[in-house]
C-alpha positions as CSV (number, residue, x, y, z in Angstrom):
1,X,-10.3,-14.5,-63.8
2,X,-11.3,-11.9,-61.3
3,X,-9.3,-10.3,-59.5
4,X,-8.6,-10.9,-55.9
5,X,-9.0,-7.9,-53.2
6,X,-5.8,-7.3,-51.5
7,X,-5.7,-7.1,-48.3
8,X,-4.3,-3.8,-46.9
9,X,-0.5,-3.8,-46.3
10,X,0.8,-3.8,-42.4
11,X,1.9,-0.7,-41.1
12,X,5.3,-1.5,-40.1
13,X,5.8,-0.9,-36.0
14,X,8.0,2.2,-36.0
15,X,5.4,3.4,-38.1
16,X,3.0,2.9,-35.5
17,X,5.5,4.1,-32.1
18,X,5.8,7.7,-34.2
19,X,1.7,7.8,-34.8
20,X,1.3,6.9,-31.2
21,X,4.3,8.5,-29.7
22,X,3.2,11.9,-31.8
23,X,-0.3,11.6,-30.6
24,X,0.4,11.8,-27.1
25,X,2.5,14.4,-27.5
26,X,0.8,16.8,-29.7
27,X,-2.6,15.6,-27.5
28,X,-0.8,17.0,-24.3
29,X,0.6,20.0,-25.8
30,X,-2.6,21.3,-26.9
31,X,-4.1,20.6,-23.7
32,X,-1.6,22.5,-21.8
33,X,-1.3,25.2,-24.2
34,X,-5.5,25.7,-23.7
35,X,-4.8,25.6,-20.1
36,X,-2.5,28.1,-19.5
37,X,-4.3,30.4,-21.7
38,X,-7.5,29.7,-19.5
39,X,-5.4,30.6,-16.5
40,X,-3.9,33.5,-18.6
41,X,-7.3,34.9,-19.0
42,X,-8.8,34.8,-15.7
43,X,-5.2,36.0,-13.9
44,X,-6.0,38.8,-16.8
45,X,-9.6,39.5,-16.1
46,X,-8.6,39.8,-12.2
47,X,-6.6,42.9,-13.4
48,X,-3.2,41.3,-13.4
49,X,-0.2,40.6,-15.5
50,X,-0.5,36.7,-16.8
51,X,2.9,37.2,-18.5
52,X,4.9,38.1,-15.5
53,X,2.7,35.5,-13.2
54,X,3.5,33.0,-14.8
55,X,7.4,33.9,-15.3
56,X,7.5,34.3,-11.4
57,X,5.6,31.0,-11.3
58,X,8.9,28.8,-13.6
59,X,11.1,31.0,-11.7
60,X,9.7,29.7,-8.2
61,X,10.1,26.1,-9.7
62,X,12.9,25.7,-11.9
63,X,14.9,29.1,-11.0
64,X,18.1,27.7,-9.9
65,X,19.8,24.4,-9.3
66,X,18.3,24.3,-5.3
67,X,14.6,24.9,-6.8
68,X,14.7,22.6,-9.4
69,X,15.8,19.8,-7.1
70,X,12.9,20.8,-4.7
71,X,10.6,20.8,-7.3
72,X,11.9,17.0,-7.9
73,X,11.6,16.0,-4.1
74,X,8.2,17.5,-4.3
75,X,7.4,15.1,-7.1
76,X,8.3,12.4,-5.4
77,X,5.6,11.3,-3.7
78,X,3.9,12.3,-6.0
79,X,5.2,9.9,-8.4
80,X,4.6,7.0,-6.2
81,X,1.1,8.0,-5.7
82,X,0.7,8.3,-9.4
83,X,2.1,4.8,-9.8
84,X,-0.3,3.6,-7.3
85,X,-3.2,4.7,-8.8
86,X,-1.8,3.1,-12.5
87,X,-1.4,-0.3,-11.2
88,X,-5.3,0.1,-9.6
89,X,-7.2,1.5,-12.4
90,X,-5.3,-0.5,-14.5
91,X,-6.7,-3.6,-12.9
92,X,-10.3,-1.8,-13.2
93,X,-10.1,-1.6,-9.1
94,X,-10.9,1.9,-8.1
95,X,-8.6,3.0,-5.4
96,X,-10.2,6.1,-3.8
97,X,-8.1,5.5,-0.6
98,X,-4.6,6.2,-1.5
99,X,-4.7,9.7,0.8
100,X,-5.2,7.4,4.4
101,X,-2.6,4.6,2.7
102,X,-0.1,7.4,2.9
103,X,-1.1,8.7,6.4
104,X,-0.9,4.8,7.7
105,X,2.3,3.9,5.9
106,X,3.9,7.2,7.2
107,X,3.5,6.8,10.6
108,X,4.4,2.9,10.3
109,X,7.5,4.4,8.9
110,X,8.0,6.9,11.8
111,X,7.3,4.4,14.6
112,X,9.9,2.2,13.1
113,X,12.4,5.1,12.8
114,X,11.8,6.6,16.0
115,X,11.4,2.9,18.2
116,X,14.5,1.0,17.1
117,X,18.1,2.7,18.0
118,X,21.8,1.9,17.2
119,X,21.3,0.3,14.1
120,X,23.3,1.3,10.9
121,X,21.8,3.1,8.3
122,X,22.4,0.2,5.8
123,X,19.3,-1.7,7.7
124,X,17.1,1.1,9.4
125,X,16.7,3.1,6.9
126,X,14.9,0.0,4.9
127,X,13.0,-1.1,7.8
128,X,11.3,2.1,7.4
129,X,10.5,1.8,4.4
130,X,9.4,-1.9,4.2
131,X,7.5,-0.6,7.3
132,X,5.8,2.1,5.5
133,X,4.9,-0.2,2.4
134,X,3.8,-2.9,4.7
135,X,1.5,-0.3,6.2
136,X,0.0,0.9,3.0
137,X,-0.8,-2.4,2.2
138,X,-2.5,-4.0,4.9
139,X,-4.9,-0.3,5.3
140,X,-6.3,-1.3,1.4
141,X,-6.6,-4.9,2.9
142,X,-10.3,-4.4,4.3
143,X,-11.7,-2.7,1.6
144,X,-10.5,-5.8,-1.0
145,X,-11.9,-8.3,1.6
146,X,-15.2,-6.7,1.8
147,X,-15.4,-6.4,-2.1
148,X,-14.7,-10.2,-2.5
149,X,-16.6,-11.5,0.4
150,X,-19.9,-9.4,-0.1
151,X,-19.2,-7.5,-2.7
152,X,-19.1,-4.1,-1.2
153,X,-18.0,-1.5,-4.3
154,X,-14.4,-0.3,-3.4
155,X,-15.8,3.3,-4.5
156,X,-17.1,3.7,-1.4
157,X,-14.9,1.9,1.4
158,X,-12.1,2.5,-0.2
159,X,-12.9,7.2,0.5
160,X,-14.1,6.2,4.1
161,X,-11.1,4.9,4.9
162,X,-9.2,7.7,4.3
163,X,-10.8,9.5,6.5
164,X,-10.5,6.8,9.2
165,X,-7.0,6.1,8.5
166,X,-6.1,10.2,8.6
167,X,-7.6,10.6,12.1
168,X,-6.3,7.1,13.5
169,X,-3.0,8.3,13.2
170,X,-3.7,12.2,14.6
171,X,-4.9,10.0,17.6
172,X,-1.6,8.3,17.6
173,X,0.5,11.2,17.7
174,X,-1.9,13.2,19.9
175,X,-2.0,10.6,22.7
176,X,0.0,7.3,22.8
177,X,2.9,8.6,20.7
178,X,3.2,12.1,21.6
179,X,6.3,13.8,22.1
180,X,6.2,15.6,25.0
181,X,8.8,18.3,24.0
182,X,7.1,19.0,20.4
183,X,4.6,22.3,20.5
184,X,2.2,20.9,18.1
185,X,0.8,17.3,17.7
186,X,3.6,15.0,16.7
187,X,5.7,12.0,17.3
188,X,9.5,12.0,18.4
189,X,11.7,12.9,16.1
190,X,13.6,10.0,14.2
191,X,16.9,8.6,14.7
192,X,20.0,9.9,12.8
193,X,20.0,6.2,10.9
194,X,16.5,6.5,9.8
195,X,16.8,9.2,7.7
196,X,17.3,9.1,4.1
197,X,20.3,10.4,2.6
198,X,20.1,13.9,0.6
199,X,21.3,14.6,-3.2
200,X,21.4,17.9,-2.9
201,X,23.4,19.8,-0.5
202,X,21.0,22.5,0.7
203,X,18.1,21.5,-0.9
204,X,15.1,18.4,0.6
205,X,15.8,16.3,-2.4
206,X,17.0,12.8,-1.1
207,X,17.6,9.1,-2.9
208,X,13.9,8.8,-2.2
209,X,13.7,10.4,-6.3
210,X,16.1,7.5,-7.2
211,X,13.9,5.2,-5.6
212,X,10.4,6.4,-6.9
213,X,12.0,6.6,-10.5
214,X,13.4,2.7,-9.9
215,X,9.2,1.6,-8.9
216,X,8.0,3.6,-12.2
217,X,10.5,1.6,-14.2
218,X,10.0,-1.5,-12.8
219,X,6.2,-1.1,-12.9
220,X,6.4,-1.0,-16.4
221,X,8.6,-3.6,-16.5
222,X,6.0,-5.7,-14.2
223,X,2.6,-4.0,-16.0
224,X,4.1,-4.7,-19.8
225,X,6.6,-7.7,-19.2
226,X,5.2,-10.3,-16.9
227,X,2.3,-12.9,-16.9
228,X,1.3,-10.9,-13.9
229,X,1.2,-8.1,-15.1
230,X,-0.3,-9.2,-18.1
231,X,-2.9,-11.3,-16.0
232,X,-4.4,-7.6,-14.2
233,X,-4.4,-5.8,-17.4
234,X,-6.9,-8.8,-18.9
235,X,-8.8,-8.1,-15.4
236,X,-9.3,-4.5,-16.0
237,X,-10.2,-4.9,-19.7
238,X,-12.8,-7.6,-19.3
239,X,-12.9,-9.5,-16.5
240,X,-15.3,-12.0,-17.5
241,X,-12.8,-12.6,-20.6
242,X,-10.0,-12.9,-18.2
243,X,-12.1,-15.7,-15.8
244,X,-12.9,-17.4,-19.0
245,X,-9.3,-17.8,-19.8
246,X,-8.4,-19.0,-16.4
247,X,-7.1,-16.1,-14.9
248,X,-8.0,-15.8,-11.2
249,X,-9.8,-12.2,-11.0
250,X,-9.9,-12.5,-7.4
251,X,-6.6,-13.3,-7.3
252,X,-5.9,-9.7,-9.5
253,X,-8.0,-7.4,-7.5
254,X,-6.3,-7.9,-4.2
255,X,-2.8,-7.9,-5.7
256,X,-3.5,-4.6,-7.4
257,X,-5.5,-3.3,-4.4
258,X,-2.3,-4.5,-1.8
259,X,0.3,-3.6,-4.1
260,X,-1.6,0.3,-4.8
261,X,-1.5,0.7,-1.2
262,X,1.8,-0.4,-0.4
263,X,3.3,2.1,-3.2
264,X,1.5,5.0,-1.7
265,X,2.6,3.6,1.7
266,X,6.4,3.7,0.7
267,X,5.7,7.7,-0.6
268,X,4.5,8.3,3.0
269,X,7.9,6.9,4.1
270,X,9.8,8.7,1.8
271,X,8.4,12.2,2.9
272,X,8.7,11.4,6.9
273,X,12.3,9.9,6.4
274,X,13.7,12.3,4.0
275,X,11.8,15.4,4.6
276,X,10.2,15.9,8.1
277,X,12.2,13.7,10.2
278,X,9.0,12.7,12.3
279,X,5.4,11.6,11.7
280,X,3.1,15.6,11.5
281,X,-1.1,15.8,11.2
282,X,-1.9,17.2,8.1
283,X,1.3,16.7,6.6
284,X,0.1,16.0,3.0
285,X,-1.5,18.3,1.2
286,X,-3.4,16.0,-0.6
287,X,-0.8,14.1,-2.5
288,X,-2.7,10.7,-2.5
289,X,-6.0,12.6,-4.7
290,X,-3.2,14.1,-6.9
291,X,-1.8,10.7,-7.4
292,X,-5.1,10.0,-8.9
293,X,-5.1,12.9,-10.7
294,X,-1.7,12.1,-12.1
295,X,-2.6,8.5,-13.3
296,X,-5.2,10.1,-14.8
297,X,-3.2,13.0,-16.7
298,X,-0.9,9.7,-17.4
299,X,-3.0,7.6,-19.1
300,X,-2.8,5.0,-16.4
301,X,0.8,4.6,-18.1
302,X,3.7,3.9,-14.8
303,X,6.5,5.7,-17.3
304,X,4.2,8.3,-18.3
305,X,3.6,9.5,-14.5
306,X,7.1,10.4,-13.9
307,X,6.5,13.8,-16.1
308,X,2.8,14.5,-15.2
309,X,4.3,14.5,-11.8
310,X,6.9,16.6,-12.3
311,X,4.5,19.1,-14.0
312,X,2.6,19.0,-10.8
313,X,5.3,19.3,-8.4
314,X,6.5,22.6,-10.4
315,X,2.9,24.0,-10.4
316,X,2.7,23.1,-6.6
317,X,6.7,25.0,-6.1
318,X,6.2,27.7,-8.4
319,X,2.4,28.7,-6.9
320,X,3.9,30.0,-4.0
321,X,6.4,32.5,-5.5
322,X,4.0,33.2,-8.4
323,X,1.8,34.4,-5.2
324,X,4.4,36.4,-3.1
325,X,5.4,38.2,-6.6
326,X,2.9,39.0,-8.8
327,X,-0.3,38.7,-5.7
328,X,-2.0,36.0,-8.2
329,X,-3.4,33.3,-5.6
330,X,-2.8,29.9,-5.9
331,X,-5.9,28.7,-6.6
332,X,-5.2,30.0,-10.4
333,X,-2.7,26.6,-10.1
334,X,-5.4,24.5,-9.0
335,X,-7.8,25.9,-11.7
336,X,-4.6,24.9,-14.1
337,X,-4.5,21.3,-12.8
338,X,-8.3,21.0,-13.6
339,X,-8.5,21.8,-16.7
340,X,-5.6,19.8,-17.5
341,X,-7.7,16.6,-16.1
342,X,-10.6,17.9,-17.7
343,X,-9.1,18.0,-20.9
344,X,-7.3,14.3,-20.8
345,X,-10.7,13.0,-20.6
346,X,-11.8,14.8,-23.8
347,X,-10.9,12.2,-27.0
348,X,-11.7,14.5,-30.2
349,X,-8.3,16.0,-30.1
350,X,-7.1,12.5,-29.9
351,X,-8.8,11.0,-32.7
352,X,-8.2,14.1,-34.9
353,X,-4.4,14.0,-34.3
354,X,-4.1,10.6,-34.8
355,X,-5.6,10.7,-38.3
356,X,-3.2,13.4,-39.2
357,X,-0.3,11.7,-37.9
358,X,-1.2,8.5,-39.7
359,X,-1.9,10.5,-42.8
360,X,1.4,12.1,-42.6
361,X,3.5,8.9,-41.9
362,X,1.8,6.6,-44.3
């Protein structure tokens, strides 16, 4: 009798978690670690200490209990941008717009919190946030009609928009919302009930953290748990394979599109409610491109955000003491961030850790 080929045994599915698990990790620990050093050597060949800039920099953002909770409140919105960008590229719908979703959910937010008066905290404080969402929303709501209907890419509506949706609202406060008593542009100043409790006494961090971290886990939870979910992942995989199985593609594009921009939205409501207290031009300093960024550095992965953006939000609150300290400018951060992105895109260091970790646990 010959003998029969046996097929090659399972690998058993903790087997696989540590393989994949390990991966990731080792994966962004190299890529931080050549990172830093790139920043080290540049901060170096400027004729300064990379040693003690980068000290000042950890210091800046994790140096005591008040700058580590700013360093979460500035991670916030960054968070919920992340997550918005996740649910879009997941869905293979590129959401370029998530910078005037913020601006437009914002200022919904502020016009609810500054309009409506003598209502309890319990309800405004909501309304401004359902505002803000409902805001985001209905800004991506063009750009996913116009893909549908004629087919128009997203790539490019979806950037123009921002800019549109940025200057609609510096209108807004500049003329038919002005307050009259503010210096600069800006609207009125909220009421008392519209702003969003704080965690930290003396620092900006507010429940807003508690909320972004709540979306991130039940993003997963809708991404990785539901037929939804499970329907948009199919779409951005292969859409043609999804249609074939009778999932409505359509139907997936605008719900990650709507659902992007309302996340985004509710971050613009977070920062006006729980950090400015009124609707500001120029008040983000480009946290709806670093939510892309983020997704990115993620893996597209709503659980995996929550530490990217953390990473960012410490780079971002440690740049400025690294700065006043040491005299390294901030763009050295911004180089950082870059070659972090630049490096997540690279696979090798992927596929050669993943051998050795399957090696090892096998």
């Amino acid at each position: 009798m010959l003998n029969k080929s046996r097929k090659p045994a399972a690998v058993p599915i903790y087997k696989r978690i540590i393989v994949d698990a390990g991966t990731q990790i080792a994966n962004y620990i190299i890529i931080l670690f050549i990172s830093i050093s790139i920043g080290a050597l540049v901060i170096y060949l400027s004729g300064m200490d990379p040693l003690a800039a980068y000290l000042a920099l950890i210091k800046g953002a994790f140096g005591n209990g008040i700058k580590t909770a700013d360093t979460l409140d500035r991670s916030t919105v960054m968070i919920l941008a992340g997550i918005a960008g996740t649910i879009a590229f997941r869905t293979n719908v590129i959401n370029l717009g998530l910078e005037g979703q913020l601006y437009i959910g914002a200022f919904a937010a502020a016009l609810v919190g500054f309009s409506f008066t003598g209502l309890p905290k319990a309800v405004h404080i909501p309304l401004c946030l359902m505002a803000g969402m409902l805001g985001g929303a209905i800004w991506a709501l063009p750009v996913i009609y116009m893909k549908l209907r004629w087919n128009i890419t997203e790539l490019v509506t979806t950037l123009m928009m921002n800019y549109i949706g940025i200057r609609f609202t510096e209108y807004l406060i500049a003329f038919p919302f002005k307050d009259p008593g503010a210096r600069l542009a800006g609207s009125p100043v909220l009421e008392a009930s519209a702003r969003l409790p704080k965690l930290v006494q003396g620092s900006t961090l507010n429940i807003g953290f508690i909320i972004a971290i709540a979306i991130a886990i039940f993003m997963f939870w809708f991404l990785f748990k539901s037929k939804t979910g499970y329907e948009m992942r199919m779409v951005g995989l292969n859409k043609d394979f999804a249609a074939a199985s009778g999932i409505s593609v359509n139907r997936s594009y605008t719900l990650a599109m709507m659902m992007s921009g309302a996340i985004v939205g509710l971050g613009g409501a977070i920062m006006i409610t729980g950090f400015f207290g009124r609707f500001l031009g120029s008040f983000s300093s480009g946290y709806g491109w670093d939510g892309m960024m983020i997704a990115l550095l993620a893996q597209n992965h709503p659980l995996g955000v929550i530490p990217a953006s953390i990473f960012y939000g410490a780079l971002a609150n440690g740049a400025l003491a690294m700065q006043s300290a040491t005299g390294v400018p901030q763009t050295v951060v911004v180089m950082v961030k870059g070659t972090v992105v630049f490096f997540v895109t690279v696979t090798a260091f992927v596929r050669i850790i993943r051998r050795r970790f399957t090696k090892w646990v096998t």
